[in-house]
C-alpha positions, 0 to 999 in steps of 0.5 A, a space after each residue: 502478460 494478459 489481463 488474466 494474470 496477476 503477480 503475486 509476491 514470494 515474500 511468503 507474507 513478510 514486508 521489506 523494512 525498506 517499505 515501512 521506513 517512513 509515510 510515501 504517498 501511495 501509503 498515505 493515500 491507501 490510509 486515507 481511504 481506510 485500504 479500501 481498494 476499489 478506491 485507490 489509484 493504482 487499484 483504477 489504473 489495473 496493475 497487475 499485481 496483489 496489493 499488499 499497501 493494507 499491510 504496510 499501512 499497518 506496520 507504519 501505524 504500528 511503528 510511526 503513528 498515523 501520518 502528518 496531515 502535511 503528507 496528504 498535500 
């Protein structure tokens, strides 16, 4: 895969329950910066991907509230 292309997921927009069972570290870091992207981690370290953390961030808010501040440590 060259720098120029970028997988983009067939979900057709839809997230796996398996992603919005419960706070990771990813998510929780991602709501921690307000899904600002040029922020995050793995935004920094170019994975060639379409991020859709914002979105799971959203259904986790919705489902389970905002994260425990002992998720962030």
């Amino acid at each position: 895969m060259n720098n120029s292309e970028v997988f983009i997921p067939q979900t057709n927009g839809e997230v796996s329950d398996s992603l919005t069972q419960n706070w990771t570290p990813q998510a929780c870091e991602c709501y921690s910066i307000n899904c600002n992207c040029k922020k995050c981690s793995i935004e920094i370290s170019k994975y060639s991907f379409v991020c859709q953390m914002p979105k799971i961030v959203e259904l986790l808010l919705k489902t389970h509230g905002k994260p425990q501040q002992s998720a962030f440590m």
